[in-house]
C-alpha positions in Angstrom: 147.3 106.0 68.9 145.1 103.4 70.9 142.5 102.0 68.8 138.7 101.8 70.0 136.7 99.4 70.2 133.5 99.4 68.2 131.3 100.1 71.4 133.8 103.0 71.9 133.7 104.6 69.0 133.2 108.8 69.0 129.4 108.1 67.6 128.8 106.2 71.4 130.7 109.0 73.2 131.1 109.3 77.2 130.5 111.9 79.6 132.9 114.6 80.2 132.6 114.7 84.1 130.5 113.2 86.8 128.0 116.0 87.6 127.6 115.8 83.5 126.1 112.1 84.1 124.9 113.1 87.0 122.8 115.7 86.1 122.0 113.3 83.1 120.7 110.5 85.1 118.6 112.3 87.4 117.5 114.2 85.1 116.1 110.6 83.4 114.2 109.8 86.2 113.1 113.1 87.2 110.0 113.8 84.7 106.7 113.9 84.3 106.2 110.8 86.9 107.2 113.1 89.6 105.6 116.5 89.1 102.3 115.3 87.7 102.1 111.6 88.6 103.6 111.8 92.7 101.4 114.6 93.7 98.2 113.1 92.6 99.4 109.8 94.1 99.4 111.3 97.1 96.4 113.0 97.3 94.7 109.8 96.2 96.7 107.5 98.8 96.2 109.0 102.3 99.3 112.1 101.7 102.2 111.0 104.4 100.7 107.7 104.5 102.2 107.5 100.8 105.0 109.7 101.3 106.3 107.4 103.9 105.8 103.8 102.0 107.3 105.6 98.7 110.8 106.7 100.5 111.6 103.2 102.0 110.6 101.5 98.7 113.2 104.0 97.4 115.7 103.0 99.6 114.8 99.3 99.3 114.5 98.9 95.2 115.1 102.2 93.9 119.1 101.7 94.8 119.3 98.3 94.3 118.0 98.1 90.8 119.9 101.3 90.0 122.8 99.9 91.0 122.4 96.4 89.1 121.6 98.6 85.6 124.9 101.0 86.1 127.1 98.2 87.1 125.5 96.2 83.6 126.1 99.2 81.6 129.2 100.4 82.2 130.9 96.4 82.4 129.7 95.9 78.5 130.3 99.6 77.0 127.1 98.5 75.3 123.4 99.3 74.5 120.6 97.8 76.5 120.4 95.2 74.2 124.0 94.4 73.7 124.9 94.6 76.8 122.9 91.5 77.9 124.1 89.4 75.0 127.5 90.0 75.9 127.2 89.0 79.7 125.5 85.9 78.4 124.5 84.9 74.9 120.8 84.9 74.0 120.1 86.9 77.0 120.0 90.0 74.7 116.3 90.0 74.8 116.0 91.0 78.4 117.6 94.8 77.1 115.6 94.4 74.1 112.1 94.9 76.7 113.8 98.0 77.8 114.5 99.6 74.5 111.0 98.6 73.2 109.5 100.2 76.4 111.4 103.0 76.1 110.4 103.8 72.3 106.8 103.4 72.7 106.6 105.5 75.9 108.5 108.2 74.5 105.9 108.0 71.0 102.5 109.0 73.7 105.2 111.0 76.3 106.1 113.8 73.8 102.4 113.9 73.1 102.0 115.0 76.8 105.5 116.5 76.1 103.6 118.9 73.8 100.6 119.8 76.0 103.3 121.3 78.5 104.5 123.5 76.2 100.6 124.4 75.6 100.6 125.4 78.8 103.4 127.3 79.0 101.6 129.0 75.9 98.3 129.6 78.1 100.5 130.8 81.3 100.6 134.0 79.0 97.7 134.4 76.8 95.4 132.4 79.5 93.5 129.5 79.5 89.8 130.7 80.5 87.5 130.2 83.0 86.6 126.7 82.0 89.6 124.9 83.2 88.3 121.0 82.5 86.3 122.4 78.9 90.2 124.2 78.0 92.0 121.5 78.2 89.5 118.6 76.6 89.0 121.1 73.9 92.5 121.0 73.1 93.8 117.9 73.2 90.7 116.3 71.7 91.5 118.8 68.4 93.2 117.2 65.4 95.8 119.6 64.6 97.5 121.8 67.6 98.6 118.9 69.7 100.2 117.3 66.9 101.9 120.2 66.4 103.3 120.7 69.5 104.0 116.9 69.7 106.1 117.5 67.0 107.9 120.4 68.3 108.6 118.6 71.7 110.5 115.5 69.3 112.1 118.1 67.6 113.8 120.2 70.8 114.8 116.3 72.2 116.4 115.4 68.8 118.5 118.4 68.6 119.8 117.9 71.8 120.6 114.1 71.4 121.9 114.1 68.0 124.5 116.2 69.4 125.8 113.5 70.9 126.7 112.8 74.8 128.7 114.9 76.1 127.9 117.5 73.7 124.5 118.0 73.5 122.9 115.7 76.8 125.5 116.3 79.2 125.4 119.9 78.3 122.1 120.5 78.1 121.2 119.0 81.9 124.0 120.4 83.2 121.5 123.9 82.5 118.0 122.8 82.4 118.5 120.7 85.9 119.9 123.3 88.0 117.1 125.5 87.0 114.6 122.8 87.7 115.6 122.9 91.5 116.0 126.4 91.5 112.2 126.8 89.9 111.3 124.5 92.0 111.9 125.9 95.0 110.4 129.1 93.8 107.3 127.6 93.6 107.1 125.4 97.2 107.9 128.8 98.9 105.3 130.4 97.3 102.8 127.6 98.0 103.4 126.7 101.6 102.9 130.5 102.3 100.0 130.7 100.8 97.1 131.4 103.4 95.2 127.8 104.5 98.2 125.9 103.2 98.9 124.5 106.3 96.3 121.9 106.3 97.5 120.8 103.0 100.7 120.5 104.5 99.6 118.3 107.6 98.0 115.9 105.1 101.0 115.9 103.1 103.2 115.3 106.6 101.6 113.3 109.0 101.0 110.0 108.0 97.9 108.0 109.4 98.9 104.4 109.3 95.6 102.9 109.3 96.1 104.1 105.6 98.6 102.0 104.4 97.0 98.9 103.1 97.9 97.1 100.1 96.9 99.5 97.7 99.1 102.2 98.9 102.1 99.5 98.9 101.5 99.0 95.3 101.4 102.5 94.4 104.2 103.5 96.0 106.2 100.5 94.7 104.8 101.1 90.6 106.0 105.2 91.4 109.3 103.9 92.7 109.9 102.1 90.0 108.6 103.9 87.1 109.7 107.1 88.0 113.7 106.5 88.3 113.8 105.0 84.6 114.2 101.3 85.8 113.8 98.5 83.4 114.0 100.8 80.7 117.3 100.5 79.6 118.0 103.7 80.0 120.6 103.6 83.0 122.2 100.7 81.6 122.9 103.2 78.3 124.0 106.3 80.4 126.1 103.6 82.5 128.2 102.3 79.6 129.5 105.9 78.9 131.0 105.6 82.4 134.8 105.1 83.1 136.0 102.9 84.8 137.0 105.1 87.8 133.4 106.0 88.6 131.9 105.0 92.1 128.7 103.2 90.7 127.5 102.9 95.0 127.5 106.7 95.6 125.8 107.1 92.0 123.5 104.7 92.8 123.0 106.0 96.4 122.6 109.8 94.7 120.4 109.2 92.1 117.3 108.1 93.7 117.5 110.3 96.8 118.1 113.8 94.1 115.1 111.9 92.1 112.7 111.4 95.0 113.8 115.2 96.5 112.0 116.0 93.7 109.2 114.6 93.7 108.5 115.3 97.5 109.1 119.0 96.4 106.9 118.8 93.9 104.1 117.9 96.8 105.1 120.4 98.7 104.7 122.9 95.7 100.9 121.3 94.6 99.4 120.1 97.5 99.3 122.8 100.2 98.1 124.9 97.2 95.4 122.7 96.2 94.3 122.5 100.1 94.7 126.5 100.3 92.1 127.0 97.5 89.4 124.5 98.4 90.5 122.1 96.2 90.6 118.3 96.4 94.1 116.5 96.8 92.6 113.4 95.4 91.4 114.9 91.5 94.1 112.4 89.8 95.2 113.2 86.5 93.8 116.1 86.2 95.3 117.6 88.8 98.0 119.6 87.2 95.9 120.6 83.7 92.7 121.9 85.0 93.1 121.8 89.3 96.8 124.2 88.9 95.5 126.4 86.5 92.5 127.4 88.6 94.8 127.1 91.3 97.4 130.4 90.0 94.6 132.1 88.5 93.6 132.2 92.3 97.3 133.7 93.6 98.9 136.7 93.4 100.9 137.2 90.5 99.8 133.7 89.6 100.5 134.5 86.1 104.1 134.7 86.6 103.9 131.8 89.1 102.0 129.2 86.3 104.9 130.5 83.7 107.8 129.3 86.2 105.5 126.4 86.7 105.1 124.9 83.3 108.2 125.9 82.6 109.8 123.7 85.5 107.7 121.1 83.8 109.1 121.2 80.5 112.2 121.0 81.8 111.5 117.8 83.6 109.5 116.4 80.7 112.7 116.9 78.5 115.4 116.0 80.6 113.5 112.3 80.7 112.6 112.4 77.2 116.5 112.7 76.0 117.3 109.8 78.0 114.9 107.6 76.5 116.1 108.9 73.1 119.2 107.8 74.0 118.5 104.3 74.7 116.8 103.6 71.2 119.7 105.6 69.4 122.4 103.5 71.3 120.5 100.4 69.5 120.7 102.0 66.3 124.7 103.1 66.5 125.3 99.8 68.2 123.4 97.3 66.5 122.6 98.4 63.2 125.4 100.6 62.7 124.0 103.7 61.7 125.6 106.7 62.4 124.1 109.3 65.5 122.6 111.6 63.0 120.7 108.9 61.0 119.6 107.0 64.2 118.0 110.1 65.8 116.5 110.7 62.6 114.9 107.5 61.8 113.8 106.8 65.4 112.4 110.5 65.6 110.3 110.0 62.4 109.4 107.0 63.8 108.5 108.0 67.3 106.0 111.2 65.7 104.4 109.4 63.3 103.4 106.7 66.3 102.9 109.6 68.4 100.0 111.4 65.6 97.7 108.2 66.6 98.3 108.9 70.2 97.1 112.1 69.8 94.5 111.8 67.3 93.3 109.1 69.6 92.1 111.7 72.1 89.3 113.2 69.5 89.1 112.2 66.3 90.4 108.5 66.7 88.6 107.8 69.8 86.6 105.5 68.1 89.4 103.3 66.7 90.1 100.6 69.4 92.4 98.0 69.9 91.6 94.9 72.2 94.6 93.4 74.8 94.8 90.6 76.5 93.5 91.8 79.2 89.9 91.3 78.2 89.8 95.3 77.4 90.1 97.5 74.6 92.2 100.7 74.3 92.5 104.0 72.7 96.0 104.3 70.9 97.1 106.3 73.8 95.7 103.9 76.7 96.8 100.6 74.6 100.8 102.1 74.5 100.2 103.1 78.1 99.0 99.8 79.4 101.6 97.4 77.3 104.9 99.9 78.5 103.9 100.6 82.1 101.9 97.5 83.1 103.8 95.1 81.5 106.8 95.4 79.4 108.7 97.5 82.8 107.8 95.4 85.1 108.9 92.3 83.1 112.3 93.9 82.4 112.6 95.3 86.0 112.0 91.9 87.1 114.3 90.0 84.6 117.4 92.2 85.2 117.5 91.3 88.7 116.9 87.8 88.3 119.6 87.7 85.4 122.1 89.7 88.0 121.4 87.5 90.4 121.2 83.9 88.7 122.6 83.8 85.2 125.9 87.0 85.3 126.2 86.1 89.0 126.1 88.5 92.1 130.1 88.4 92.2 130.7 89.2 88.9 127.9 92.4 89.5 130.4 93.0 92.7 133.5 92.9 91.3 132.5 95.5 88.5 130.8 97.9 91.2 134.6 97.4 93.2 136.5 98.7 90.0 135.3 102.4 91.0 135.9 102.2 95.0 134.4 100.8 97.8 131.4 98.4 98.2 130.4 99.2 101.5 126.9 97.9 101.0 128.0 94.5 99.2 126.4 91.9 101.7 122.9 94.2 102.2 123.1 94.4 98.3 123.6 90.9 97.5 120.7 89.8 99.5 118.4 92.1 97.8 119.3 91.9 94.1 119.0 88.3 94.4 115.9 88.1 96.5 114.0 90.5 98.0 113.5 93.2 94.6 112.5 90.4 92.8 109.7 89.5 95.0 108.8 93.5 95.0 108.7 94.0 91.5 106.7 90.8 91.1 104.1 91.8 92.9 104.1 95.3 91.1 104.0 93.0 88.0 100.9 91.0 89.4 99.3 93.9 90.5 99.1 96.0 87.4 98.0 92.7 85.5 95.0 92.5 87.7 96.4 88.7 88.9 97.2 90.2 92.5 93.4 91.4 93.4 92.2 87.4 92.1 94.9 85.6 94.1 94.1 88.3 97.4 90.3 88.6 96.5 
């Protein structure tokens, strides 16, 4: 019998079949990002003016970058962090950004993990006629949203400590078809809804005296943040790949299914939001206090909130596995634990973290910890502001410039020709080398604040 190689060993595992990983991959990019984070994006950046920036970014770094993790991943058989070393000693540390960024955003994201599945909670027993005073009061308390924190780690270790094929492939192979299916339920209902048609000729028509610089640099954070890039988590689901896999057409697939997603998820919120006299521009808030008020307004919009935050959860979980994932490949990998005692330990981890996130929202608020940014955070903000401003864009941008100066552009081509066809190899080459890593450096100056001082 063929022996395996350590990174091959039944503890790594591989997927079963392609619309496993599939399902698995998009399901790592479609999360929270794209049913709470695009629609309020929107609203806030001039509706189709966004829209339109945000899907030729997509097509522009969204495959690229995709491409450049999968092809990283699936060469090495390796975790984020191993797979770097192996391509080029000491380089390591490039996968290591991804793994730390994907540990501390999963501690605060199962926090907001756990005030989904409030809300599916209050789609039942309600949540009041105080929307904005519901929702403070709850997350601001000491004890319920830790508990529901810890339920959400809980439902996302069982399914990874299961293993790949086993317990991730199987479980997105159920929870993302119902997502679209949910999905859909709830855009139907919404652009019938009576007045929704001005919500959906914000959402459509794009004014291009609204796309400045601003909206640019939304769009480009959204598209990057939201399909799981620099993260290590595609280079993890991309070294359970065989050999045989077309890594173009995944690449190619992923990001359009992703971004499908989130442009439904406008369609589902917005046109709503304009049908009930809302504002499309509320922000954060949007889907906690605006929705709720929202349903409560529809017919049957009991039943319609339940689907809703369901859909949610769904998303919220789907992502959170994945970023599981990448932490517990490190552990099985590089410290040789087994699955089972890496999902453990990181879980314990990951909660205990996640307690100050949440306490941080009441009775924490107080406790503060300055950045060098000149500001001071809450527990929450401070894990916020080091993943998403800074240790994703840094990764983002090293991976390309490691593809494209240190591995080597043909080396990245020959492994992407082992599944089938390149047909997009000179269009490629030119923008893993070049043009993304001009993108994501201004995404990186921007969210530093270095971009307003240089144009201001």
């Amino acid at each position: 019998m063929q022996q395996l190689k350590p990174e091959q060993t039944p503890e790594r595992g591989m997927w079963s079949s392609r619309f496993g990983f599939l399902m698995a991959a998009v399901g790592s990019a479609v999360g929270l990002g794209n049913l709470w984070k695009f629609p309020y994006l929107a609203g806030e950046n001039g509706g189709g003016a966004f829209v339109l920036v945000y899907v030729g970014l997509v097509v522009i770094l969204g495959f690229t970058l995709m491409l450049a993790e999968l092809s990283i991943g699936r060469h090495t058989n390796s975790d984020a962090y191993g797979a770097y070393n192996k391509l080029k000693k000491g380089w390591g540390f490039i996968g290591g950004f991804g793994i730390l960024a994907g540990f501390l955003i999963l501690s605060y994201y199962s926090v907001v993990g756990g005030w989904v599945l409030k809300y599916v909670v209050a789609s039942i027993t309600g949540v009041g006629a105080d929307k904005a005073g519901y929702f403070t009061n709850f997350i601001t308390s000491s004890v319920e949203p830790v508990l529901y924190h810890l339920l959400f780690m809980g439902i996302t270790a069982f399914i990874v400590i299961r293993g790949v094929s086993g317990g991730i492939e199987k479980a997105v192979k159920i929870v993302m078809p119902a997502l679209f299916i949910m999905l859909m339920v709830i855009v139907l209902r919404s652009v019938t809804l009576e007045g929704a048609s001005e919500g959906l000729k914000y959402y459509l028509t794009p004014n291009f005296s609204e796309i400045t610089l601003k909206v640019f640099v939304a769009a480009l954070g959204q598209v990057f943040f939201s399909l799981s890039l620099g993260m290590g988590c595609m280079v993890t689901y991309g070294s359970y790949l065989s050999k045989q896999e077309d890594l173009e057409k995944d690449a190619l697939l992923i990001p359009s299914l992703d971004s499908l997603v989130a442009i439904m998820a406008g369609f589902a919120i917005l046109p709503a939001v304009f049908a009930f006299g809302f504002a499309p521009g509320e922000g954060p808030g949007l889907m906690f206090i605006t929705l709720p008020a929202v349903f409560e307004s529809m017919p049957l919009g009991t039943i319609f909130s339940l689907i809703f935050f369901i859909l949610v959860f769904f998303a919220a979980i789907s992502s959170s596995i994945s970023l599981m994932e990448v932490t517990v490949a490190f552990g099985i990998d590089r410290l040789k634990w087994s699955r089972k005692v890496s999902v453990l330990v990181f879980t314990t981890v990951m909660f205990v973290i996640g307690i100050g996130a949440s306490l941080s929202m009441g009775a924490w608020s107080d406790f503060l910890i300055p950045w060098i940014d000149g500001n001071s955070y809450g527990i929450f903000d401070f894990l916020d502001v080091v993943t998403s401003y800074y240790l994703l864009p840094l990764g983002g941008l090293l991976s390309a410039l490691f593809i494209g100066f240190v591995w080597g552009v043909p080396n990245a081509v020959k492994e992407i020709k082992t599944g089938g066809n390149f047909r997009t190899e000179k269009l490629w080459s030119v923008l893993i080398k070049y043009i993304v890593p001009i993108l994501v450096f201004v995404i990186l100056l921007s969210t530093t604040g270095l971009l307003d001082k240089i144009i201001g």
